[in-house]
N, CA, C and O atoms as a GROMACS GRO file, in nm:
protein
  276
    1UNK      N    1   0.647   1.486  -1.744
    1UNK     CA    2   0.576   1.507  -1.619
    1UNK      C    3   0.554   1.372  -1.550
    1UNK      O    4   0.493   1.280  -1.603
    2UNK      N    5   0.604   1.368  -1.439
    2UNK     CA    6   0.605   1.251  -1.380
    2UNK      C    7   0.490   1.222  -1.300
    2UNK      O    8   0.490   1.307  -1.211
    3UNK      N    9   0.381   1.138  -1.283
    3UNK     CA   10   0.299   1.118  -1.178
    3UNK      C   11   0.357   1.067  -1.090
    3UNK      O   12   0.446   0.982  -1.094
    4UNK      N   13   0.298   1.129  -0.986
    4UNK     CA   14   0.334   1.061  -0.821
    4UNK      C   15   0.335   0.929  -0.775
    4UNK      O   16   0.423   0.858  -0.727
    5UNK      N   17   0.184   0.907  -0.809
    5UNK     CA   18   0.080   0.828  -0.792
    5UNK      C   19   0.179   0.691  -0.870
    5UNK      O   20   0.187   0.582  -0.813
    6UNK      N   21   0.225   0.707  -0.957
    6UNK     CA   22   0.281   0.566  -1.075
    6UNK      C   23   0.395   0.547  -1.002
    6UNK      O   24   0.472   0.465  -1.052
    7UNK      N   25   0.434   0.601  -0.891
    7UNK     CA   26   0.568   0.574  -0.810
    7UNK      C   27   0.565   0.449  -0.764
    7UNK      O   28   0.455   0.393  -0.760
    8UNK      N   29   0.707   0.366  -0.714
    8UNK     CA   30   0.629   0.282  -0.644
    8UNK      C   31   0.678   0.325  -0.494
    8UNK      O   32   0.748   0.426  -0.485
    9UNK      N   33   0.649   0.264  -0.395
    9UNK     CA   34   0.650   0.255  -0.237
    9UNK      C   35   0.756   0.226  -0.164
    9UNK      O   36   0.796   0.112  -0.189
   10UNK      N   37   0.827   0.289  -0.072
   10UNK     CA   38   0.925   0.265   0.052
   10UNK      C   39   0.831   0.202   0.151
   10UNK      O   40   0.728   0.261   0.183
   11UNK      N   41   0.862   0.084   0.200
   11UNK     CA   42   0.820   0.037   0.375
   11UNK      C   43   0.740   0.145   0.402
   11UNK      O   44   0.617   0.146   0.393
   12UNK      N   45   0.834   0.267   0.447
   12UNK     CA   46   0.797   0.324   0.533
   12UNK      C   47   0.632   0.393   0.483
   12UNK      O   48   0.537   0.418   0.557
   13UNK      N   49   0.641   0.410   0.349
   13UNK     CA   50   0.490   0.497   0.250
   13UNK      C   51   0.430   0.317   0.272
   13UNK      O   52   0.357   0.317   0.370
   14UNK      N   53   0.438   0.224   0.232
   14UNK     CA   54   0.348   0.112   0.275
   14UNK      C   55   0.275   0.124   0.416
   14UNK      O   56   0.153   0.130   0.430
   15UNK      N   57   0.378   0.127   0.527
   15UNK     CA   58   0.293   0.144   0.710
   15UNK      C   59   0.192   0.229   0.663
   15UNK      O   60   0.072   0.202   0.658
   16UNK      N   61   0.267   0.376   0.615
   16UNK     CA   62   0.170   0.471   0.654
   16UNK      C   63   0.035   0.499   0.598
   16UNK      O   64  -0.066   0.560   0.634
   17UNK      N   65   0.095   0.397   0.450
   17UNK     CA   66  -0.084   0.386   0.374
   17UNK      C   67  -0.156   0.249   0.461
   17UNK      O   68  -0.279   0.242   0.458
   18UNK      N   69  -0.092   0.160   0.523
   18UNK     CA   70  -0.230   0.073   0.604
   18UNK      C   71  -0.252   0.118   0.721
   18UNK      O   72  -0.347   0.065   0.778
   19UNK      N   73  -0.182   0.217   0.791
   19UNK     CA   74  -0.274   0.297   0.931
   19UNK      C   75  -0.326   0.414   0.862
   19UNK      O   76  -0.369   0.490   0.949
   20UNK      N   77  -0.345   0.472   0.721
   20UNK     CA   78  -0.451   0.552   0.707
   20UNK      C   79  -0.565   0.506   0.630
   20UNK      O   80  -0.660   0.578   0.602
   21UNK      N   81  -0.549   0.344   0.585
   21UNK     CA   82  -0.686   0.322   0.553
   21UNK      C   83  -0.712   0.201   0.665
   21UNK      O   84  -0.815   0.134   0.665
   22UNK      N   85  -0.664   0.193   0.707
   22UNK     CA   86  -0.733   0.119   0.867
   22UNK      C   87  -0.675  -0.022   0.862
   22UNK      O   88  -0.739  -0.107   0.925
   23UNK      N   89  -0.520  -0.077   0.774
   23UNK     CA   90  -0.538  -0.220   0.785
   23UNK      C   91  -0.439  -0.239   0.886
   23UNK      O   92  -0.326  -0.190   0.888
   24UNK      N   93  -0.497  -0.324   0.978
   24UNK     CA   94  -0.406  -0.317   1.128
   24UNK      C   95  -0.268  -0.411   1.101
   24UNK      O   96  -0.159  -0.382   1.150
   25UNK      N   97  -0.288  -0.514   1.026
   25UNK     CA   98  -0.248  -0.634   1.051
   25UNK      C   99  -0.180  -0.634   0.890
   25UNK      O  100  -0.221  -0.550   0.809
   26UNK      N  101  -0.070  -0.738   0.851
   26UNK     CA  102  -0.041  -0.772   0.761
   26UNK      C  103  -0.138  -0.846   0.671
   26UNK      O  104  -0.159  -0.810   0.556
   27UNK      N  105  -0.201  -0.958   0.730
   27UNK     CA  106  -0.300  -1.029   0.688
   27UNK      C  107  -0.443  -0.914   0.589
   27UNK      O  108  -0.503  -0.907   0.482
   28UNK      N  109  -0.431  -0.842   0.730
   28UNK     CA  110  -0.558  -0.762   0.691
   28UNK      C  111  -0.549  -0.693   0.513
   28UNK      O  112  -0.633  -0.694   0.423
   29UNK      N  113  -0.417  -0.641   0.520
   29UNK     CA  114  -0.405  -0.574   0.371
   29UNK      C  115  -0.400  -0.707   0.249
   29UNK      O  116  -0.468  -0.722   0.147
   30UNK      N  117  -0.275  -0.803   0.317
   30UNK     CA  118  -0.321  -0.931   0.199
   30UNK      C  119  -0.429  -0.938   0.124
   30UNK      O  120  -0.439  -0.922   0.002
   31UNK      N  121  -0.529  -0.971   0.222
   31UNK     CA  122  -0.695  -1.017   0.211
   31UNK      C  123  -0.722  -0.896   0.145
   31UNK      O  124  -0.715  -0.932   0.028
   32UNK      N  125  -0.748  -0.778   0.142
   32UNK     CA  126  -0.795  -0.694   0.072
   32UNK      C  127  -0.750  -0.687  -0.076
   32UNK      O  128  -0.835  -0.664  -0.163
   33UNK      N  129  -0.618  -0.705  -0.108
   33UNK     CA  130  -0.555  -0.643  -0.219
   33UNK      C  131  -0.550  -0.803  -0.284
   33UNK      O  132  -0.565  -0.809  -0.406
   34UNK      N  133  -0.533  -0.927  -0.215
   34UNK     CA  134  -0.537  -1.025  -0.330
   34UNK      C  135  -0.406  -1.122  -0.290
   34UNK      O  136  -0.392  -1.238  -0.330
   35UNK      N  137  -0.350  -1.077  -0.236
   35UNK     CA  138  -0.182  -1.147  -0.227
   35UNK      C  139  -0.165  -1.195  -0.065
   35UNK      O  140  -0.239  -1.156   0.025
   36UNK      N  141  -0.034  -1.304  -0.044
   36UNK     CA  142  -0.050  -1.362   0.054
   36UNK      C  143   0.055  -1.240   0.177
   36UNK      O  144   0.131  -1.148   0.148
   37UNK      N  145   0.013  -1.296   0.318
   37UNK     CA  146   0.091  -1.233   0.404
   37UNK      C  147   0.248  -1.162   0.366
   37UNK      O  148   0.304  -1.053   0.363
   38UNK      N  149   0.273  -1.312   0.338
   38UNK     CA  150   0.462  -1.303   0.320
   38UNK      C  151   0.464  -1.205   0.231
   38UNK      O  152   0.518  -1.101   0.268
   39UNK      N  153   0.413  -1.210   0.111
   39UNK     CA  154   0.408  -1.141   0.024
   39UNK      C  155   0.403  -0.924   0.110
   39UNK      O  156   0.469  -0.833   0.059
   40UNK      N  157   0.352  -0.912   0.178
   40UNK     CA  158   0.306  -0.833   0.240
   40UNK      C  159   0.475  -0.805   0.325
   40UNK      O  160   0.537  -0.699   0.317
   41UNK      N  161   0.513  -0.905   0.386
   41UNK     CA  162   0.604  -0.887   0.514
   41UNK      C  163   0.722  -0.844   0.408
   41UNK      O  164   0.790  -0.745   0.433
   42UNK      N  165   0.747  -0.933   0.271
   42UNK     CA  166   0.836  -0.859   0.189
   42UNK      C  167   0.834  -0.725   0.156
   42UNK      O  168   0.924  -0.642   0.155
   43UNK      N  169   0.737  -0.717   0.134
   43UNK     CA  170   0.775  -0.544   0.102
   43UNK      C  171   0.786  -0.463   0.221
   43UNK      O  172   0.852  -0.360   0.211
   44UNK      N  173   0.731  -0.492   0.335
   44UNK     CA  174   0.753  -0.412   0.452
   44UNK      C  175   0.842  -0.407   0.505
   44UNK      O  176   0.849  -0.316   0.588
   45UNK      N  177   1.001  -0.529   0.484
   45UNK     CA  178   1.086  -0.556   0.542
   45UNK      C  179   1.137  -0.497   0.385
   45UNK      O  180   1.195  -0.598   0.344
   46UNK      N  181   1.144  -0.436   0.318
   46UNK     CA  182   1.222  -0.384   0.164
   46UNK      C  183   1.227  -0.476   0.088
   46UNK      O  184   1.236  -0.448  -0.032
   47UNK      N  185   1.224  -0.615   0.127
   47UNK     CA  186   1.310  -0.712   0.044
   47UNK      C  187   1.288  -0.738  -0.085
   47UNK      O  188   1.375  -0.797  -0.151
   48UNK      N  189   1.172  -0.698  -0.139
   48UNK     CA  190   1.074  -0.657  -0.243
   48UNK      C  191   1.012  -0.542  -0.247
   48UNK      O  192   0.935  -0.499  -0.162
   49UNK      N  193   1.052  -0.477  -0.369
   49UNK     CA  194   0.963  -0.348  -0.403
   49UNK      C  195   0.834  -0.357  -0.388
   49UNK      O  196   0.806  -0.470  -0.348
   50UNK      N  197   0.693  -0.254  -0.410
   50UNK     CA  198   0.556  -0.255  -0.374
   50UNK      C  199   0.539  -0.276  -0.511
   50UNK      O  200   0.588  -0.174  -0.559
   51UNK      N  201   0.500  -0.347  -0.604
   51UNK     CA  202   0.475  -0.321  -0.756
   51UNK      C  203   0.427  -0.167  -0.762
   51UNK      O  204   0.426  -0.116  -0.650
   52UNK      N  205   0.397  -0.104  -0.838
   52UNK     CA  206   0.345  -0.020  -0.847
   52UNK      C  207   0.210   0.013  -0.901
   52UNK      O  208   0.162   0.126  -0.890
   53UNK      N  209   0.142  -0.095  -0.964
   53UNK     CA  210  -0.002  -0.156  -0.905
   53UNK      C  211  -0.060  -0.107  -0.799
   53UNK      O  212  -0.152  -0.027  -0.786
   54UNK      N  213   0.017  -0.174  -0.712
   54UNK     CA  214  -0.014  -0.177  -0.583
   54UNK      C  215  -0.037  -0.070  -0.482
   54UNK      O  216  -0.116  -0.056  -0.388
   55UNK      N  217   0.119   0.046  -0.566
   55UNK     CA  218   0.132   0.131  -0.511
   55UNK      C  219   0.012   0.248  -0.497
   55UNK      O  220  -0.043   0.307  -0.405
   56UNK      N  221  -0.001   0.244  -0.696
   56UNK     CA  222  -0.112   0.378  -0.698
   56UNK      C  223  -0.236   0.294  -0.658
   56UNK      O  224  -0.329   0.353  -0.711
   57UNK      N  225  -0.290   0.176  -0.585
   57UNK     CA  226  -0.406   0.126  -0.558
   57UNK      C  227  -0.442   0.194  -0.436
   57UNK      O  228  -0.553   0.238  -0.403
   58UNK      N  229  -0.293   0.198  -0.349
   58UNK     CA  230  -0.322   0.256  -0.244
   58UNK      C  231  -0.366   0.400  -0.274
   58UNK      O  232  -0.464   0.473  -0.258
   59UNK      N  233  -0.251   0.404  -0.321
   59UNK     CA  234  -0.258   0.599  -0.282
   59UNK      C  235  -0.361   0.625  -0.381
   59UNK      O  236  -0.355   0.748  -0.385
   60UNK      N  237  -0.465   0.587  -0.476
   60UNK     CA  238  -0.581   0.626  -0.479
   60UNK      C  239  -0.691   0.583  -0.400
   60UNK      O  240  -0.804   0.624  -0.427
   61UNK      N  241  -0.672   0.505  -0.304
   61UNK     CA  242  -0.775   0.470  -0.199
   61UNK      C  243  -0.753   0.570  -0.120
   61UNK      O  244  -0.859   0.617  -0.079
   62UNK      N  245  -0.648   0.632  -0.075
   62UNK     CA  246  -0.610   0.668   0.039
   62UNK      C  247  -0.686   0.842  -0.010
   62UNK      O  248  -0.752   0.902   0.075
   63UNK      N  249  -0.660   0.913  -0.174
   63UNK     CA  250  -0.734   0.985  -0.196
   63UNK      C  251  -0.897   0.974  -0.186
   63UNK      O  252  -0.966   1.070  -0.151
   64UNK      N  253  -0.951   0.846  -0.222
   64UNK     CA  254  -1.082   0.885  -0.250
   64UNK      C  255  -1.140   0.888  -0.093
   64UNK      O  256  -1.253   0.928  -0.065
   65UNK      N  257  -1.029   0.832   0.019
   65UNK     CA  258  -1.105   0.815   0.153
   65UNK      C  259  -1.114   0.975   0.216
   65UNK      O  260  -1.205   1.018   0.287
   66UNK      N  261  -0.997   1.045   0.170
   66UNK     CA  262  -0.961   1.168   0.204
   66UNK      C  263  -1.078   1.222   0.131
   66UNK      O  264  -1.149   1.262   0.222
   67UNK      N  265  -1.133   1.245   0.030
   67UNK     CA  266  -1.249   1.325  -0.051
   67UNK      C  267  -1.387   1.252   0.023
   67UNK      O  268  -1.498   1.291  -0.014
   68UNK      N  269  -1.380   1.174   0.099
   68UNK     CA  270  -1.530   1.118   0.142
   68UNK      C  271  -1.553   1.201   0.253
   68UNK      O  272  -1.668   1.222   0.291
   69UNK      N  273  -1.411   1.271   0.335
   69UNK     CA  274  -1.429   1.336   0.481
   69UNK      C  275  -1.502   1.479   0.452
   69UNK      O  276  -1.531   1.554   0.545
   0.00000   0.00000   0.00000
């Protein structure tokens, strides 16, 4: 049984997890999660995978923001 969540991230699942927890900016998610811009612009441009850390960090933020509504 595979979890979802332990996946890691396409670009495109990266955008869509920082316009649903509100980070406008590249910078903005850096600063939150620990790591620098570039670091950020790599994975958004593919050139680097999302660790998958990273990945289920989001997508359990992105659940617990969804259970707060």
């Amino acid at each position: 049984m595979d979890d979802p969540r332990l996946a890691s991230m396409s670009p495109d699942d990266l955008r869509s997890a920082m316009r649903i927890l509100g980070y406008r900016t590249q910078s903005d998610l850096a600063g939150a999660i620990g790591v620098s811009r570039s670091t950020v612009s790599l994975w958004l441009e593919g050139k680097v995978g999302v660790p998958r850390p990273v990945a289920m960090l989001l997508r359990m933020l992105i659940a617990a923001q969804r259970r707060a509504f």
